[in-house]
C-alpha positions, 0 to 999 in steps of 0.5 A: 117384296112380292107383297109391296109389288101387290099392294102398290099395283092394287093401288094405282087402279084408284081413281086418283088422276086429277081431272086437269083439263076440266078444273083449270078452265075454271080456275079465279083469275084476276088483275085487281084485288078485288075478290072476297075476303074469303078467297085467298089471292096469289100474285106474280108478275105482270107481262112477258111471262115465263114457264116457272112462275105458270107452274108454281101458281099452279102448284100452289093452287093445288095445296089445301091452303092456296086451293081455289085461290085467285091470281093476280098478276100485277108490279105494284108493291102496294097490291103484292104486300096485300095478298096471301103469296107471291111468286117470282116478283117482290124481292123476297123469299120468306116461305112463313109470309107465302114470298117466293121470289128468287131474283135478289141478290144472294139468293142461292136456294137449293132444293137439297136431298143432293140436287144444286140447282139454284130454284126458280119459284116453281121450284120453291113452291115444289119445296114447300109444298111438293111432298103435300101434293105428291101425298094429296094425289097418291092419297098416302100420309106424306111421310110415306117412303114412296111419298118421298121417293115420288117426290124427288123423282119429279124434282129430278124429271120435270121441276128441276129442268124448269129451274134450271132454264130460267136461271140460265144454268146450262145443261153441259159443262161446255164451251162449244155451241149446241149442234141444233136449236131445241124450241120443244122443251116446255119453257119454250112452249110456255114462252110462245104463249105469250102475245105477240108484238103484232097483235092489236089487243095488247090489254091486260085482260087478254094477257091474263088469257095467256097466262091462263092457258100456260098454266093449263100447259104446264099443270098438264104436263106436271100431273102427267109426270105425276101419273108416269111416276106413279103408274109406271115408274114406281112399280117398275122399281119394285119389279127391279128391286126384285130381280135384283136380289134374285141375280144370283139365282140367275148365275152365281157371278150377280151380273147378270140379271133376268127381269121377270116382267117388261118395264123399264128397268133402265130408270132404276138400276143404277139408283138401285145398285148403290142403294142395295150395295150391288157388287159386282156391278150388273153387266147383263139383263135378260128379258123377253121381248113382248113382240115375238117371245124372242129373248133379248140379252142387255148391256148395261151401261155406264151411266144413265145418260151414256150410250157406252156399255159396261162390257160390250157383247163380244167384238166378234160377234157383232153384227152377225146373224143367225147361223153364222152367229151362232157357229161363231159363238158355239150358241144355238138359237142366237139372231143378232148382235147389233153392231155396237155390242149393246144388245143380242137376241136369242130363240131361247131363255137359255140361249140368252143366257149362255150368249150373256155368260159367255160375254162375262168371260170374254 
């Protein structure tokens, strides 16, 4: 596991970032079907635009059969049935012509691999074409384990929230009202790309401009999730794979776990538990903190959009400090314990160590 951990940090010092800002200011850009032959065309929808059809014209221009193509965005059925794709206009879904609309009646594709949300054309040009430009961008064949993994991993972390917002399925299970406005998310920023009712130049031409400039938008932010999965993400999982199956080198129980290297560890633990069979689960994490070389002891949490831990730090140390912590403890070297029991500190390895053992018993 060591040697993977290498192999893929060696990796990800390519130069394999995609020069964003200079190649999409760049890329064809048409209302009329009027390009060379030679140039394949890809259509969507004229007017009001919205974040997934800016990102799945995007996408495809990234695959080597749609790269460079020209965008069209037009309603007229007699120039969308000429063009090599279509996207989000056309009534149809039929991935072997290049339709991906998902407005008709029946229409319920998933992306699958366990995720349910109904696609949008974003989504749809990510299934198809997904794993082709994840492989293209981290230069490995696309039936490389990582290829997958990375692919999925932006589905769930960027795709499927744009599938999501424009199919109108809400995030919660809930029937009461949201406690604040949230107009951050990148739909909503794509959406205010759009003209505005009192602006005089309401042409084609300058709503084209718009479009263009959200699909810079959200092919920045796309290959930014990219380069997160892979510089960061990725070799964070091996990291924690690792200290995984060294638990119990840590303490014989396996529920406490040292992470040998700062990262973020919380992305990959619960994938990681169930994929390695992790029993007990783990309780603890134990790391050094890169500010003071102070040592921290974690509580894992339930699940990885919950606050609450799996086993708390003890009640009675919560919200102590220092001295005080420590004789109440009977561990030397403890700093604090936040008052919810999330987290401790300690001087020492060893320290932190006792204070998560003596968590386990308590």
């Amino acid at each position: 596991m060591a040697a993977s951990l290498q192999r893929l940090q060696t990796f990800i010092t390519r130069s394999y970032y995609l020069p964003i800002n200079s190649t999409l200011s760049r890329l064809p850009f048409s209302t009329a079907s009027t390009s060379p032959s030679y140039i394949k065309q890809v259509g969507t929808h004229n007017g009001t635009f919205h974040c997934d059809e800016a990102l799945g014209c995007y996408l495809i221009t990234l695959t080597s059969n749609f790269n460079g193509a020209q965008i069209i965005r037009t309603r007229s059925p007699l120039v969308l049935d000429k063009l090599d794709a279509v996207l989000d206009v056309g009534g149809v879904y039929e991935p072997s012509s290049g339709r991906f609309d998902h407005h008709q009646k029946g229409f319920d594709e998933v992306l699958g691999h366990g995720f349910g949300t109904k696609l949008s054309s974003a989504g749809l040009v990510y299934k198809h074409y997904g794993v082709e430009i994840i492989a293209k961008t981290v230069q490995l064949d696309e039936g490389h384990p990582d290829v997958h993994r990375l692919f999925l991993a932006v589905y769930k972390n960027f795709i499927e929230a744009v599938d999501a917002i424009d199919n109108g399925i809400n995030q919660y299970e809930t029937d009461q009202p949201p406690r604040y406005v949230n107009n951050t998310t990148l739909s909503s920023r794509i959406s205010r790309l759009n003209l505005n009712w009192y602006d005089d130049d309401q042409s084609p031409e300058k709503e084209d401009q718009a479009f263009q400039h959200a699909m810079a938008l959200a092919g920045n932010e796309f290959m930014d999730c990219i380069h997160f999965h892979i510089k960061s993400w990725l070799p964070a999982r091996l990291v924690v794979m690792e200290c995984l199956a060294a638990r119990k080198n840590i303490d014989s129980s396996g529920e406490i776990m040292l992470l040998t290297r700062s990262c973020p560890w919380k992305l990959h633990i619960f994938d990681l538990e169930v994929e390695m069979k992790i029993d007990p689960a783990l309780k603890y994490v134990l790391y050094q903190d890169d500010r003071n070389n102070r040592w921290r002891v974690q509580a894992v949490a339930v699940s990885p959009d919950k606050f609450e831990s799996r086993k708390p730090l003890p009640s009675q140390w919560r919200g102590l400090t220092d001295d005080h912590l420590s004789d109440v403890a009977g561990i030397s070297g403890c700093i604090f314990v936040h008052t919810s029991g999330f987290i401790g500190a300690n001087k020492t390895y060893e320290g932190a160590l006792a204070m998560a053992r003596a968590s386990l018993l308590a």
